[in-house]
KENU-187894 format. One record per atom (N, C-alpha, C, O): chain; residue number from 1; atom name; x, y, z; residue in one letter. Coordinates in Angstrom, 1 decimal. Layout:
REM residues N
unit|pos|site|X|Y|Z|code
A|NUM|CA|X|Y|Z|A .
...
***
This chain:
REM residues 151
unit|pos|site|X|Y|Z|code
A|1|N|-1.2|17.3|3.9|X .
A|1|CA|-0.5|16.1|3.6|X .
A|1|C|-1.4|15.3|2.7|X .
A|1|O|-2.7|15.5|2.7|X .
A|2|N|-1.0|14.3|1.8|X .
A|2|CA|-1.6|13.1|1.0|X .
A|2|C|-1.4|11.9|1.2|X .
A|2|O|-0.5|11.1|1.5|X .
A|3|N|-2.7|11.8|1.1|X .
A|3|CA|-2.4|10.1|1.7|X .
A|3|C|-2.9|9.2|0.4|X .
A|3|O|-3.8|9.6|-0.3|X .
A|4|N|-2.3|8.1|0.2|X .
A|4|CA|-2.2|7.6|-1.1|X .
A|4|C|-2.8|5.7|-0.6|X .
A|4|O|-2.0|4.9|0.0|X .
A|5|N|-4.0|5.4|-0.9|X .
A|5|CA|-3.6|3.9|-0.4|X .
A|5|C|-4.0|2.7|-1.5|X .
A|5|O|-4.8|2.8|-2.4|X .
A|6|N|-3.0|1.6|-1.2|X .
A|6|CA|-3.3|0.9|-2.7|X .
A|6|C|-3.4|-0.2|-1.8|X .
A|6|O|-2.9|-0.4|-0.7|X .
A|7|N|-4.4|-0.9|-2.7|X .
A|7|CA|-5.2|-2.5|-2.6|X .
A|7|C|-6.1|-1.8|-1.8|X .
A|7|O|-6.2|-0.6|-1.6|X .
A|8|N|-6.8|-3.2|-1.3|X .
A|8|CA|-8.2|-3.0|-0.4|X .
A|8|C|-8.1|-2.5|0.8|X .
A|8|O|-8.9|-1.7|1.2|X .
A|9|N|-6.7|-3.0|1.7|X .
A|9|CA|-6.7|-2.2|2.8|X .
A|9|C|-6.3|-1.0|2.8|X .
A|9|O|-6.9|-0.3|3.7|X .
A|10|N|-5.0|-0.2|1.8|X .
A|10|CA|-4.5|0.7|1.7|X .
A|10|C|-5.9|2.0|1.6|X .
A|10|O|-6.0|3.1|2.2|X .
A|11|N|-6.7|1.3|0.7|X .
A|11|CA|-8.0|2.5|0.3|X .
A|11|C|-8.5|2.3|1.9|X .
A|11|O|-8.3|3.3|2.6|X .
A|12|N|-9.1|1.4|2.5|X .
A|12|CA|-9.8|1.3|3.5|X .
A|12|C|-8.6|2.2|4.9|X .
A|12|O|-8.9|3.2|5.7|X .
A|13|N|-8.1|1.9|4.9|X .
A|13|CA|-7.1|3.5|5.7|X .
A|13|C|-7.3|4.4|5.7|X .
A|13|O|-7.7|5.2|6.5|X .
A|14|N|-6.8|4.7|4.1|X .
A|14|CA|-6.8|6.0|3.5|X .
A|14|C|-8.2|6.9|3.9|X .
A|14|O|-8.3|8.0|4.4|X .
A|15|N|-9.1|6.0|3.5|X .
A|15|CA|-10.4|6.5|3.6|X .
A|15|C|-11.0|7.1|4.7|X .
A|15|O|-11.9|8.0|4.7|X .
A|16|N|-10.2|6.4|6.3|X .
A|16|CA|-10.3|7.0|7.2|X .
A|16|C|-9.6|8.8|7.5|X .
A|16|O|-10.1|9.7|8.1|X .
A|17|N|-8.6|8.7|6.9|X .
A|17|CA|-8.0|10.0|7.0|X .
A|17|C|-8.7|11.1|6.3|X .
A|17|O|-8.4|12.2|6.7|X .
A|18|N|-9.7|10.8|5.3|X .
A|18|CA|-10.8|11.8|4.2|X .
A|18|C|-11.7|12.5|5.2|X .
A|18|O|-12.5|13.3|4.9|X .
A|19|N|-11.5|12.1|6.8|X .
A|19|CA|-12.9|12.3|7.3|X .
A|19|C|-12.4|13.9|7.8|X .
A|19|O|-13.3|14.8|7.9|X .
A|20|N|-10.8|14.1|8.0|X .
A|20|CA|-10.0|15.3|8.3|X .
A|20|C|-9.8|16.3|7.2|X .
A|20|O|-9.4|15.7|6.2|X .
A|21|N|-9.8|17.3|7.2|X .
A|21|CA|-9.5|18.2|6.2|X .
A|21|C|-8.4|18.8|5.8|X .
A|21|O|-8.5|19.7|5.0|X .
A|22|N|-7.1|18.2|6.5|X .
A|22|CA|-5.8|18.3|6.3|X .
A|22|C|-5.4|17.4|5.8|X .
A|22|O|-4.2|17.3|5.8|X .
A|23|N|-6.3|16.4|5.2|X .
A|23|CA|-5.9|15.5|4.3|X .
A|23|C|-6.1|15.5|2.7|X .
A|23|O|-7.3|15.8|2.3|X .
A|24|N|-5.3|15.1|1.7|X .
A|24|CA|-6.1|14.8|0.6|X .
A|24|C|-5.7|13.1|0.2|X .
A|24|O|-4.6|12.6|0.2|X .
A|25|N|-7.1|12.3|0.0|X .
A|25|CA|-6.8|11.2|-0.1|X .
A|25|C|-7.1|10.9|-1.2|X .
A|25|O|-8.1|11.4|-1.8|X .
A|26|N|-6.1|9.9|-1.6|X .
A|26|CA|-6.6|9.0|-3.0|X .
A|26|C|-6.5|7.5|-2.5|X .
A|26|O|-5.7|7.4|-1.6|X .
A|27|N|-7.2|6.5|-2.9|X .
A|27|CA|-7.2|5.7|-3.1|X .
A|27|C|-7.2|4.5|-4.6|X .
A|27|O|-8.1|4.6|-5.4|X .
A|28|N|-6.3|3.8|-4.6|X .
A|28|CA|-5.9|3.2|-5.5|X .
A|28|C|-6.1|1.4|-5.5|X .
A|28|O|-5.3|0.6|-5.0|X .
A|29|N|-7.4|0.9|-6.4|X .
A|29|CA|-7.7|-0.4|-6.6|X .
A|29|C|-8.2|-0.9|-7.4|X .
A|29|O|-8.3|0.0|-8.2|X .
A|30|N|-8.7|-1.9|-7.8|X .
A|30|CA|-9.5|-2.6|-9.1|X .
A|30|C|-10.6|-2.5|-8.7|X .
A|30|O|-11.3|-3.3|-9.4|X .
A|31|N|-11.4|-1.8|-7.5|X .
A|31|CA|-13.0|-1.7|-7.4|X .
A|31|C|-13.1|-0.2|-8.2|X .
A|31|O|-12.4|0.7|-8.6|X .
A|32|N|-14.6|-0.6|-8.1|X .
A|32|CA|-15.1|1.0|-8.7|X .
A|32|C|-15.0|2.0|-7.4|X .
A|32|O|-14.9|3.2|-7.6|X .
A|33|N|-15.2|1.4|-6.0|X .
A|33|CA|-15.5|2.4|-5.4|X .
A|33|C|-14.0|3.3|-5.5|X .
A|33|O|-14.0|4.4|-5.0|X .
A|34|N|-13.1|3.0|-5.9|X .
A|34|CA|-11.7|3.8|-5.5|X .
A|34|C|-12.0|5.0|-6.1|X .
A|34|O|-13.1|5.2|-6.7|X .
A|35|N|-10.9|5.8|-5.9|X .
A|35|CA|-11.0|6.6|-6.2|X .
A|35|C|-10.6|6.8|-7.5|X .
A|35|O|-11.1|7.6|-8.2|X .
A|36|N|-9.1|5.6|-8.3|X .
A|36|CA|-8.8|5.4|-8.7|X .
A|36|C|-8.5|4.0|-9.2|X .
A|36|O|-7.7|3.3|-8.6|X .
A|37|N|-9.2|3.4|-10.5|X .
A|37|CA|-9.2|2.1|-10.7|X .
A|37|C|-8.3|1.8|-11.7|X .
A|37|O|-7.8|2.4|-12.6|X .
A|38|N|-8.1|0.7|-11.4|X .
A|38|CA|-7.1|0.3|-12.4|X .
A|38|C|-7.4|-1.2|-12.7|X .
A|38|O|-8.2|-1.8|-12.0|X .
A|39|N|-6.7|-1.9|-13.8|X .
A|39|CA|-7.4|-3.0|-14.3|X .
A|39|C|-6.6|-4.4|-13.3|X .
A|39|O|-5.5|-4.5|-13.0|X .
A|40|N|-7.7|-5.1|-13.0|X .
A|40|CA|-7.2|-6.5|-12.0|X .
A|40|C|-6.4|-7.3|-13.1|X .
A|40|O|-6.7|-7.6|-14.3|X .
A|41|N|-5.2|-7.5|-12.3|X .
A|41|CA|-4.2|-8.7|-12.8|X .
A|41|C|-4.3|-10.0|-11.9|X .
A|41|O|-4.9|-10.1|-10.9|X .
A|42|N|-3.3|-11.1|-12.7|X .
A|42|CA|-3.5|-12.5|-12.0|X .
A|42|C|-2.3|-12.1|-10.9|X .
A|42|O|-2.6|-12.4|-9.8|X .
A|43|N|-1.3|-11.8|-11.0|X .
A|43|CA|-0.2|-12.1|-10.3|X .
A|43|C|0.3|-10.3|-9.8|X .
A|43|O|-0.2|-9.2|-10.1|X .
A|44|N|1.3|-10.7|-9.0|X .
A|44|CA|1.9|-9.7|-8.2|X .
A|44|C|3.1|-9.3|-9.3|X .
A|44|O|3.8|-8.4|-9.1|X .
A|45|N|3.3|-10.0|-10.3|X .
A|45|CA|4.4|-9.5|-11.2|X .
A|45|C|3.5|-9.0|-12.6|X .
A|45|O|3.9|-8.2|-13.4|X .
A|46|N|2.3|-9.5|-12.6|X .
A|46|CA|2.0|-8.4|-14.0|X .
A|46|C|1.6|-7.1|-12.9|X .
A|46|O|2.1|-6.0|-13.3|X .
A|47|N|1.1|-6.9|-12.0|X .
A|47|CA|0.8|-5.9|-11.5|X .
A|47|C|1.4|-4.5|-11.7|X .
A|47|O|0.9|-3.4|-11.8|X .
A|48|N|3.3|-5.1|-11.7|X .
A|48|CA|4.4|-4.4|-11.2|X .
A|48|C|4.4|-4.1|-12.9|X .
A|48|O|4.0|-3.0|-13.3|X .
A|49|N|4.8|-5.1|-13.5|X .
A|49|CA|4.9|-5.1|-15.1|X .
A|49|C|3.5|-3.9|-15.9|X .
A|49|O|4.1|-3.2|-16.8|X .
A|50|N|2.7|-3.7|-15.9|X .
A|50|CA|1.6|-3.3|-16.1|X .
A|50|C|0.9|-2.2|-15.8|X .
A|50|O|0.1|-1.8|-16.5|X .
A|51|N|1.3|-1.6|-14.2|X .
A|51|CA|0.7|-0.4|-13.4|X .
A|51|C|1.3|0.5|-14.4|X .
A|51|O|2.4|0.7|-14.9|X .
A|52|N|-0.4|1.1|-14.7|X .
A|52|CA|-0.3|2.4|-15.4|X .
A|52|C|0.0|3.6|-15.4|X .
A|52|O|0.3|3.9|-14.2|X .
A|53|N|0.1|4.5|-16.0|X .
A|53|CA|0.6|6.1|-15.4|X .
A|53|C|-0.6|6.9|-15.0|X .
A|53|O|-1.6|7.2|-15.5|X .
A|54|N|0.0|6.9|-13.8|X .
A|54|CA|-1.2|8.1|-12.9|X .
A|54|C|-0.6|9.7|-12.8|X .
A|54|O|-1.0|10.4|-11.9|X .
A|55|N|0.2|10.1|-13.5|X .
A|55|CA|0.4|11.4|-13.3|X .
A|55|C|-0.7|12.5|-13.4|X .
A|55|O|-0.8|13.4|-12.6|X .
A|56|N|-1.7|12.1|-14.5|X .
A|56|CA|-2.2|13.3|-14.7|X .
A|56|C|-3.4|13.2|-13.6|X .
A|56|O|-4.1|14.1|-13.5|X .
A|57|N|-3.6|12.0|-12.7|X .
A|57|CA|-4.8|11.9|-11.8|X .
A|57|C|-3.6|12.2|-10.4|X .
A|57|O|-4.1|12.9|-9.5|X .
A|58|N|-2.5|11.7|-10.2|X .
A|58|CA|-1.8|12.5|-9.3|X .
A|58|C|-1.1|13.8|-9.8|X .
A|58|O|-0.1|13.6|-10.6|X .
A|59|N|-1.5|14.9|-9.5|X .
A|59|CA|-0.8|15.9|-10.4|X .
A|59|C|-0.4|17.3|-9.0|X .
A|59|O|-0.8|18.4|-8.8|X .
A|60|N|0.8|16.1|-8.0|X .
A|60|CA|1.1|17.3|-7.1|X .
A|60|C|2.6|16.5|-7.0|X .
A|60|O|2.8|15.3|-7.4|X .
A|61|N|3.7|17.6|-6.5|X .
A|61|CA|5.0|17.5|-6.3|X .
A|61|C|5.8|18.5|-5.5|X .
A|61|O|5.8|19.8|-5.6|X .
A|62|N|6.5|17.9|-4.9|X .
A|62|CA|7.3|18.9|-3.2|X .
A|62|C|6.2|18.7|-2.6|X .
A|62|O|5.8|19.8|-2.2|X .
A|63|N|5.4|17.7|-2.2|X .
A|63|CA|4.2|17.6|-0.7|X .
A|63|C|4.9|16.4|-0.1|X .
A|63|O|5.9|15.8|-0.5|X .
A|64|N|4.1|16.2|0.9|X .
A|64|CA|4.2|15.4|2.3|X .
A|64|C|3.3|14.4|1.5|X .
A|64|O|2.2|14.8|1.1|X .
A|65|N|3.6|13.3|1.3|X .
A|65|CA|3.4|12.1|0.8|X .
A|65|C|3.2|10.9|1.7|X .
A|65|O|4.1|10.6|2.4|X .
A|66|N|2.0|10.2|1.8|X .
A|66|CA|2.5|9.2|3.0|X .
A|66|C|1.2|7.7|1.9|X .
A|66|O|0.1|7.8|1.4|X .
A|67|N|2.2|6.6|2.0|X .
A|67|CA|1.6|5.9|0.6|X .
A|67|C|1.6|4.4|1.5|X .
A|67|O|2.5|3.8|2.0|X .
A|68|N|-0.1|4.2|1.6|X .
A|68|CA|-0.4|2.8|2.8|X .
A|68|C|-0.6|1.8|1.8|X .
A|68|O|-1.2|1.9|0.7|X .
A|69|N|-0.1|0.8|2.4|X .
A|69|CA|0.3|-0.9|1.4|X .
A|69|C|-0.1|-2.1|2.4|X .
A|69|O|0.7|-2.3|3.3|X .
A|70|N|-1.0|-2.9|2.4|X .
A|70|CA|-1.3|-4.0|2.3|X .
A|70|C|-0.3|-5.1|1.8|X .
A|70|O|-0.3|-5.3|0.6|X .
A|71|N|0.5|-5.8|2.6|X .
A|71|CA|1.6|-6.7|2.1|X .
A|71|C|1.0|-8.1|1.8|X .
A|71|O|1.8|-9.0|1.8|X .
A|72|N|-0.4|-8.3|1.6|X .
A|72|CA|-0.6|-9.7|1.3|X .
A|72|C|-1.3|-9.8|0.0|X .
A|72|O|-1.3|-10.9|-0.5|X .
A|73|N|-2.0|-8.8|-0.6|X .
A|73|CA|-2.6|-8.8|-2.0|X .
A|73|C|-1.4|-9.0|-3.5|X .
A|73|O|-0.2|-8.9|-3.6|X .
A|74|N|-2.1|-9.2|-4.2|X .
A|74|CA|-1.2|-8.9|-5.7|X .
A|74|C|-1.0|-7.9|-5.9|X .
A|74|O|0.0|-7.6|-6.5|X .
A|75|N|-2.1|-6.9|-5.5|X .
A|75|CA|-1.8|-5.7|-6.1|X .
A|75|C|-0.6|-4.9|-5.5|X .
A|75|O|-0.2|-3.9|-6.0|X .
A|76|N|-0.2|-5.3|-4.4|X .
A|76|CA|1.2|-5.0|-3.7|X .
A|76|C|2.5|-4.8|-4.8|X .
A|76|O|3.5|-4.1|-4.7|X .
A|77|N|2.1|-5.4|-5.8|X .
A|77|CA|3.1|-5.6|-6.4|X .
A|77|C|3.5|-4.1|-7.8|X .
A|77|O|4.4|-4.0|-8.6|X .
A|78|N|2.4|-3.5|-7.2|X .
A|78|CA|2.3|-2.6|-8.5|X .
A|78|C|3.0|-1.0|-7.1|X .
A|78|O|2.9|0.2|-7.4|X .
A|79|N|3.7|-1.5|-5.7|X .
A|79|CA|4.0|-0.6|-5.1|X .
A|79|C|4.9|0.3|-5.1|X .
A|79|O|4.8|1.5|-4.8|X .
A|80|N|6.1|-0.7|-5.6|X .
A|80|CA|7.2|0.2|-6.6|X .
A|80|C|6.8|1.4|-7.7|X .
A|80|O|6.9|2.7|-7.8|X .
A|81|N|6.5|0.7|-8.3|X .
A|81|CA|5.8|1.1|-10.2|X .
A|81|C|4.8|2.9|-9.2|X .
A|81|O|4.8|4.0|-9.7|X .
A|82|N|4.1|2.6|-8.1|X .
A|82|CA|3.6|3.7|-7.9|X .
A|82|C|4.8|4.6|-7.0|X .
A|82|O|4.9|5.9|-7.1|X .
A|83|N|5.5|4.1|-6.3|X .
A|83|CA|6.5|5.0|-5.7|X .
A|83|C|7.6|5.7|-6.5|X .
A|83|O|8.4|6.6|-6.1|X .
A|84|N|7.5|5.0|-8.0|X .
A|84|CA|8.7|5.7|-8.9|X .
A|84|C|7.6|6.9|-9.1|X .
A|84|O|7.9|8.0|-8.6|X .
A|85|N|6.5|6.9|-9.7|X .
A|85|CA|5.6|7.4|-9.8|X .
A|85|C|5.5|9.2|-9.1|X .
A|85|O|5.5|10.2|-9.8|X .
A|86|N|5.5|9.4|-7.4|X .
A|86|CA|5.8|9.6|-6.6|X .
A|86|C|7.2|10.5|-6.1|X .
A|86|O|7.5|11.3|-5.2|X .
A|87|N|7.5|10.1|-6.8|X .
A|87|CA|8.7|10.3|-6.7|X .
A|87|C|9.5|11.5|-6.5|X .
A|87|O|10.6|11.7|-6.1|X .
A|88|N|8.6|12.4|-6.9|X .
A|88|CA|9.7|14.0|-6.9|X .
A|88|C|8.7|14.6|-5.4|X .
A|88|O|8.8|15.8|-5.1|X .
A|89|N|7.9|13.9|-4.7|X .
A|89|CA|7.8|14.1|-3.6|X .
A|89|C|8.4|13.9|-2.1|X .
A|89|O|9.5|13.3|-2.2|X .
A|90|N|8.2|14.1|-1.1|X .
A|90|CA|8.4|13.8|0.2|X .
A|90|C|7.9|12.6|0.8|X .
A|90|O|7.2|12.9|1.8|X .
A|91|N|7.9|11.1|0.5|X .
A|91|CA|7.6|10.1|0.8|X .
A|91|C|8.0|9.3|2.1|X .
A|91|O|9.1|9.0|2.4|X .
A|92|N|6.7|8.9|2.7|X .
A|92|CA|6.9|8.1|3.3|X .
A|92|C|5.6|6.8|3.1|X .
A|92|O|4.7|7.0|2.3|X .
A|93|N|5.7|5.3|4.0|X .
A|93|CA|5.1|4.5|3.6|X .
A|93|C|4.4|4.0|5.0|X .
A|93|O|5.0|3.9|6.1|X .
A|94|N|3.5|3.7|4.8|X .
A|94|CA|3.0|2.4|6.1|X .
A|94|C|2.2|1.3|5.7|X .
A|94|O|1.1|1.3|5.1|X .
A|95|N|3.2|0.2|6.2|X .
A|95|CA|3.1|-1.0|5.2|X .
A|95|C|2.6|-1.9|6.7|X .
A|95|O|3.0|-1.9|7.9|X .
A|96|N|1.5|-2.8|5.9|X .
A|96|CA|1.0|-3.7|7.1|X .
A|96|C|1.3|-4.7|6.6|X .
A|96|O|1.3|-5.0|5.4|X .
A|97|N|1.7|-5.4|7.3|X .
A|97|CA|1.7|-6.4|7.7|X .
A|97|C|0.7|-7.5|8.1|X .
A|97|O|0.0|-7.3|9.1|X .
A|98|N|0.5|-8.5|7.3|X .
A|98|CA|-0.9|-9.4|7.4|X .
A|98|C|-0.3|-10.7|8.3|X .
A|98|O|0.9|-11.0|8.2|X .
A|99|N|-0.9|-11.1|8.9|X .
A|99|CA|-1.0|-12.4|9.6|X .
A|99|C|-0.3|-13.4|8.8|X .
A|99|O|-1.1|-13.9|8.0|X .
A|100|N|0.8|-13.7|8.8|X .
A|100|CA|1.6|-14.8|8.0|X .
A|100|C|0.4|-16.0|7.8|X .
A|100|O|-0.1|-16.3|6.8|X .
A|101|N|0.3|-16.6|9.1|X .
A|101|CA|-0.5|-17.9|9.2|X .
A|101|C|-1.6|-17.9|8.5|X .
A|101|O|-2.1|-18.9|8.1|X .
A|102|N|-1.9|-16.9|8.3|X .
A|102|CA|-3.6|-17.0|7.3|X .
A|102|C|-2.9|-17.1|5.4|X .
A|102|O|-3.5|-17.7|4.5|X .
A|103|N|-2.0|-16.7|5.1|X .
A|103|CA|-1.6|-16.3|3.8|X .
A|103|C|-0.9|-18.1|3.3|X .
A|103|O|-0.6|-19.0|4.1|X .
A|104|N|-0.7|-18.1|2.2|X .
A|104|CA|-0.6|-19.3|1.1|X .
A|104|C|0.6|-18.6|0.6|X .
A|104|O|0.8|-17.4|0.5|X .
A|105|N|1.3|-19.5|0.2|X .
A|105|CA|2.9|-20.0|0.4|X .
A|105|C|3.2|-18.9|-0.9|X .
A|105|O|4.2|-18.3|-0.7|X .
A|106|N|2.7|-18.6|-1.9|X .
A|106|CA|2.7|-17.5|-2.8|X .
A|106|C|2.7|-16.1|-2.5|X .
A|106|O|3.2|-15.2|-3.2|X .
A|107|N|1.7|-15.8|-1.1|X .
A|107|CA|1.0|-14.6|-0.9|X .
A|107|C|2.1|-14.1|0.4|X .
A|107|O|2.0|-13.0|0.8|X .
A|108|N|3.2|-15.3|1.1|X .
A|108|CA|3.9|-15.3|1.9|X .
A|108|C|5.1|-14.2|1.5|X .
A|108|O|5.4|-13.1|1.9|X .
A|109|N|5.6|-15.3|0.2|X .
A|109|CA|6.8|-15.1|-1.2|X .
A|109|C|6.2|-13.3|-1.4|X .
A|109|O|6.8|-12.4|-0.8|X .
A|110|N|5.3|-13.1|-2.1|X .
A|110|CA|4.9|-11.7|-2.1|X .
A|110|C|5.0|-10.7|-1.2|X .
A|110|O|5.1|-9.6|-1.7|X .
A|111|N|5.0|-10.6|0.2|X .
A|111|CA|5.1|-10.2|1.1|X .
A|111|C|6.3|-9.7|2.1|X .
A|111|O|6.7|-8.7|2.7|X .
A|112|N|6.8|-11.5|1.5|X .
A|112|CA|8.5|-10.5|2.1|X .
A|112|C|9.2|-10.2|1.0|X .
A|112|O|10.4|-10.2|1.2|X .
A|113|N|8.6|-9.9|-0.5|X .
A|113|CA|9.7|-9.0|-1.2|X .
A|113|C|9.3|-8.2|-1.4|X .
A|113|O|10.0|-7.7|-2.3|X .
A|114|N|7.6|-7.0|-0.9|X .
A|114|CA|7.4|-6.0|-0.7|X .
A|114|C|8.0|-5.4|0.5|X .
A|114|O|8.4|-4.2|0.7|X .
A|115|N|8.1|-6.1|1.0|X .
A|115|CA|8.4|-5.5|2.3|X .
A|115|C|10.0|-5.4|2.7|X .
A|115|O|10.3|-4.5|3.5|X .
A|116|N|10.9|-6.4|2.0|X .
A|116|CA|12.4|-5.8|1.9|X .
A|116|C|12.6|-4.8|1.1|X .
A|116|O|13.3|-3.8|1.4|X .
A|117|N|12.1|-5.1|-0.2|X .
A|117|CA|12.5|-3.7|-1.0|X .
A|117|C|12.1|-2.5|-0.1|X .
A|117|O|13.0|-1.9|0.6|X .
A|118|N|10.8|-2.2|-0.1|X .
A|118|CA|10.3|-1.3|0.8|X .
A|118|C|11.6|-0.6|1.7|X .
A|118|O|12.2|0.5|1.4|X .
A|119|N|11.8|-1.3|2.5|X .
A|119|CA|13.1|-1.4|3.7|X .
A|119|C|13.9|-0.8|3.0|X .
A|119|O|14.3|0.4|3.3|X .
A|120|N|14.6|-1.6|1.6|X .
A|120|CA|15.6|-1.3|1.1|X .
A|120|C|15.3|0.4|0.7|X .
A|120|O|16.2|1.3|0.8|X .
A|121|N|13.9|0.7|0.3|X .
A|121|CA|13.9|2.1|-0.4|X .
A|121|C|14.3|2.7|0.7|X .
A|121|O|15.2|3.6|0.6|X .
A|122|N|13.7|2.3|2.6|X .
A|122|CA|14.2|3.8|3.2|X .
A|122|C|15.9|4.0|3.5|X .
A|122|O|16.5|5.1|3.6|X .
A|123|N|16.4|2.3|3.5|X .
A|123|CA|17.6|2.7|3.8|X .
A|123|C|18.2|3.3|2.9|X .
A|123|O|19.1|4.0|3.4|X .
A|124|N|18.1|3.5|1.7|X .
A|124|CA|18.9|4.2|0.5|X .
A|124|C|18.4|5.6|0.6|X .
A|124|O|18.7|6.4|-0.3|X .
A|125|N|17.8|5.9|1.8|X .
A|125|CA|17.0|7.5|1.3|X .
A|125|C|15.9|7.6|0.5|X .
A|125|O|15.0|8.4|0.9|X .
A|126|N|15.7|7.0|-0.5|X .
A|126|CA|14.2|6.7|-0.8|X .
A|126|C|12.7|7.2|-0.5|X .
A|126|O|11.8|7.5|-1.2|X .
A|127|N|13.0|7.0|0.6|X .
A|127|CA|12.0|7.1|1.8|X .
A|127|C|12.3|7.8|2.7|X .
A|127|O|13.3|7.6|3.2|X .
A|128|N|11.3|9.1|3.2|X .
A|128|CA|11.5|9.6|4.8|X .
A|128|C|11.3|8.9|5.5|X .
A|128|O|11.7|9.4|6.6|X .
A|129|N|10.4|7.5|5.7|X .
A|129|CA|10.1|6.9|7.0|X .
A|129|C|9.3|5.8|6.4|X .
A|129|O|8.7|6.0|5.4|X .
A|130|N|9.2|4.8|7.0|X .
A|130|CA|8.5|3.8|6.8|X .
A|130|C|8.4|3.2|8.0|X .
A|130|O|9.3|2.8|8.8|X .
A|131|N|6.3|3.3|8.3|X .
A|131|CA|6.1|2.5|9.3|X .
A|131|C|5.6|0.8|9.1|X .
A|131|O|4.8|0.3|8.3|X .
A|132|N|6.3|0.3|10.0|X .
A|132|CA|6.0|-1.0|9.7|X .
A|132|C|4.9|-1.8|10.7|X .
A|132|O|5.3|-2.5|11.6|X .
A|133|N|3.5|-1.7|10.4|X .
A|133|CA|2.7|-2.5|11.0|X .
A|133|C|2.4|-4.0|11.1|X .
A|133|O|2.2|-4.7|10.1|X .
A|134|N|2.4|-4.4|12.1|X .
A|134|CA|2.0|-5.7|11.8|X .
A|134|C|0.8|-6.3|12.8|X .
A|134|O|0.8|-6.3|14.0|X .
A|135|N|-0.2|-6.6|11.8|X .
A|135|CA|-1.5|-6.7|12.1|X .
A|135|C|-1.9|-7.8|13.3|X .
A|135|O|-3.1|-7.9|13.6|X .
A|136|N|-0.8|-9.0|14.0|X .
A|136|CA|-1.0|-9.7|14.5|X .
A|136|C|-0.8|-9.0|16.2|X .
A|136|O|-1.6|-9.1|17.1|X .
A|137|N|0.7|-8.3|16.2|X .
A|137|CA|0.8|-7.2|17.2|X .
A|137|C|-1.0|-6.4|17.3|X .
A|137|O|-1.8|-6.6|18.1|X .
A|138|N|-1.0|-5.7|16.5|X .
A|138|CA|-2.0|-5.2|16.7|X .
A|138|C|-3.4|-5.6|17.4|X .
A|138|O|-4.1|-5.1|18.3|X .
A|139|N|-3.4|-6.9|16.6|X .
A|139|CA|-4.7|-7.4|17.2|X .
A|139|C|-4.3|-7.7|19.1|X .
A|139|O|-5.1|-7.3|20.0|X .
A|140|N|-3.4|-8.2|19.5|X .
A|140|CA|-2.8|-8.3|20.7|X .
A|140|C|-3.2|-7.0|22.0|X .
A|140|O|-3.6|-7.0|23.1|X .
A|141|N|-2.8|-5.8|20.6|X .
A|141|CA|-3.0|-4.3|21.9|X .
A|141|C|-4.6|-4.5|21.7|X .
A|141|O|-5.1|-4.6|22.8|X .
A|142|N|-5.5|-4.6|20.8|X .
A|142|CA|-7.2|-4.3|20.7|X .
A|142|C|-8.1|-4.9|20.9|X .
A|142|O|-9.2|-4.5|20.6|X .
A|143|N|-7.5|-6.5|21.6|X .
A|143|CA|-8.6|-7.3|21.7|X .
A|143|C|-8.1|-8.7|20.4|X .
A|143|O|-7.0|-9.1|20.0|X .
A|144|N|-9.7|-9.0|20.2|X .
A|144|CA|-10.1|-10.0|19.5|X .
A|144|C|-10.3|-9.4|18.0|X .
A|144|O|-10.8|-8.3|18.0|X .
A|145|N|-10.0|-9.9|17.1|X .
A|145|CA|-10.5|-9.4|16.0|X .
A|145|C|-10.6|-10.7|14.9|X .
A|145|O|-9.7|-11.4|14.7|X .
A|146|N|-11.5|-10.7|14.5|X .
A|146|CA|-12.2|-11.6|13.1|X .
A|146|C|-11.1|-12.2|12.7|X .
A|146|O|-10.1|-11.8|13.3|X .
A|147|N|-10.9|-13.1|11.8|X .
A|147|CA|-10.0|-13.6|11.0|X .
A|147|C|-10.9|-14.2|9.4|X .
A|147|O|-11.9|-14.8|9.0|X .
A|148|N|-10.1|-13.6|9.0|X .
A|148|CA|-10.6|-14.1|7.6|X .
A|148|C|-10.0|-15.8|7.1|X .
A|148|O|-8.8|-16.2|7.4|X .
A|149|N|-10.6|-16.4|6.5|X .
A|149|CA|-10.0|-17.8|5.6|X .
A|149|C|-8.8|-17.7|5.2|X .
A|149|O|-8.3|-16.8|4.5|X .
A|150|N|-8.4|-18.8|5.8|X .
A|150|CA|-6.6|-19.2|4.7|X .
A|150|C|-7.2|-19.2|3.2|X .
A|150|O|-8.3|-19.7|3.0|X .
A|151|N|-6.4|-18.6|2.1|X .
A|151|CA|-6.5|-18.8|1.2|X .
A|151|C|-5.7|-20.4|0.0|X .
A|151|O|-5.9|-20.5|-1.2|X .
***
């Protein structure tokens, strides 16, 4: 299986699954450490406008696909542009869900229109599955966990 993760948390996932050998991971962000960088934009619409072609650095098709998304970054926005990408694969998604309360009225807007399209892809078939996490449940089942600054 491939695991594909974009933005900071998507790589930071992904990264966990590298540690198995039935994984192949890529990771996809504007750091160097990714696996795969790509140039930082201001908004979640040049992201989408702008994501480049990764074919020849993704160069597999008919696999088990599973593509992790962070719904509170800009770079969310380039998640489509990578799932056309994708596409002649077996896809599925696991999309987190960030803590509404911590995010800014822009990063809100961005969030619920990754996350309906998203939706929209599995109802249309699109998608074999999309899990939908959300990070505030979570914190609930594991304790306490940090919070970062409202932006």
């Amino acid at each position: 299986m491939i695991v594909v993760g974009l933005g900071k948390a998507g790589c930071n996932i992904a990264r966990v699954f590298k540690k198995f050998p039935q994984y192949e991971t890529y990771g996809i962000d504007v750091t160097t450490e990714a696996d795969i960088t790509i140039r930082k934009r201001a908004t979640h619409e040049e992201y989408e406008k702008h994501f480049p072609s990764l074919k020849k650095k993704l160069k597999f098709s008919k696999k088990e696909v599973t593509v992790i998304i962070g719904g509170s970054g800009a770079i969310s926005g380039a998640s489509l542009r990578l799932l056309e990408q994708l596409q002649d694969n077996n896809l599925s998604v696991i999309y987190i869900q960030p803590d509404l309360d911590l995010l800014s009225e822009v990063q809100t807007m961005q969030e619920r229109i990754v996350k309906n399209v998203l939706q929209e892809y599995a109802r249309s078939g699109l998608l074999e599955v999309i899990y939908l996490i959300n990070n505030g449940l979570v914190e609930q089942g594991v304790g306490e966990v940090p919070k970062t600054q409202k932006r």
